[in-house]
C-alpha positions as CSV (number, residue, x, y, z in Angstrom):
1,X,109.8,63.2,109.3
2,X,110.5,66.9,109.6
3,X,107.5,68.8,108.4
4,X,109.5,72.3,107.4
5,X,105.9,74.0,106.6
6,X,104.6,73.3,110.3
7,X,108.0,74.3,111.6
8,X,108.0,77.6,109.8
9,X,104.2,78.4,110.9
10,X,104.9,77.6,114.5
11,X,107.5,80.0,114.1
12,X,105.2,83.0,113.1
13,X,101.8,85.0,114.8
14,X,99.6,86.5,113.2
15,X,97.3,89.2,114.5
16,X,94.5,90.3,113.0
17,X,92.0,93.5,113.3
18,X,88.4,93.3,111.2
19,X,86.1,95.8,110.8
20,X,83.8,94.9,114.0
21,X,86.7,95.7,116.1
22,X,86.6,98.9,114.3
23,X,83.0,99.3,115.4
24,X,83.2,98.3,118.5
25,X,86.0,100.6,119.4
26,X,83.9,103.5,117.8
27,X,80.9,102.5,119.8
28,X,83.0,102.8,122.7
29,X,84.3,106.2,122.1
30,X,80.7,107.3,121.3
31,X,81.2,108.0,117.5
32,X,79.7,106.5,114.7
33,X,81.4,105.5,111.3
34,X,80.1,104.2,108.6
35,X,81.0,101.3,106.3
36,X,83.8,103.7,104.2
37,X,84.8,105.5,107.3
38,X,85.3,101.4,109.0
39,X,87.5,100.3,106.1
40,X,89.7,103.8,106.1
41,X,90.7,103.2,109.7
42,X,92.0,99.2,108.9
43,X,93.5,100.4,106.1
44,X,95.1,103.2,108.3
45,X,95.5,100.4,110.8
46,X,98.1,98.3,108.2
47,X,99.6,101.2,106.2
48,X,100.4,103.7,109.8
49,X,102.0,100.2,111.8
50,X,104.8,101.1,113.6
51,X,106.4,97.9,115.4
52,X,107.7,99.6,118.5
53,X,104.4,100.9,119.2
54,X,102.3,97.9,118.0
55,X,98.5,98.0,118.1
56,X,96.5,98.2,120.7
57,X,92.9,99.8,121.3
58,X,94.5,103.0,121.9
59,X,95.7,103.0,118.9
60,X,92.1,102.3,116.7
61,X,90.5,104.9,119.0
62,X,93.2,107.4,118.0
63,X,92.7,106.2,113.8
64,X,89.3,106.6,113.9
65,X,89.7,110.1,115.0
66,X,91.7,111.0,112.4
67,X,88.9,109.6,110.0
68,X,86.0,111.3,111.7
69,X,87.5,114.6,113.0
């Protein structure tokens, strides 16, 4: 029997950033952020998406600094 739920999901990707990638990225680039300054950049993340460009770490490292600078 065709299940058209499963055939719809297979159909689809989902990709997700969470705050710890935040972090990490910031610990990377040598800043520090806290929990409001975090939350800013994913919200940044989903509201600045541009699907020719995607996201990539590039692209978190640029957000957060926006937030900080």
């Amino acid at each position: 029997e065709f299940d058209k739920a499963k055939a719809l999901s297979e159909r689809q990707s989902l990709i997700s950033w969470c705050i710890e990638d935040v972090y990490q990225q910031a610990e990377d680039d040598g800043v520090e952020l806290n929990d409001e300054q975090a939350f800013l950049v994913l919200q940044k993340i989903k509201a600045d998406h541009d699907s020719g460009q995607g996201c990539n770490w590039d692209v978190v490292s640029s957000l957060i600094g926006q937030v900080v600078g």
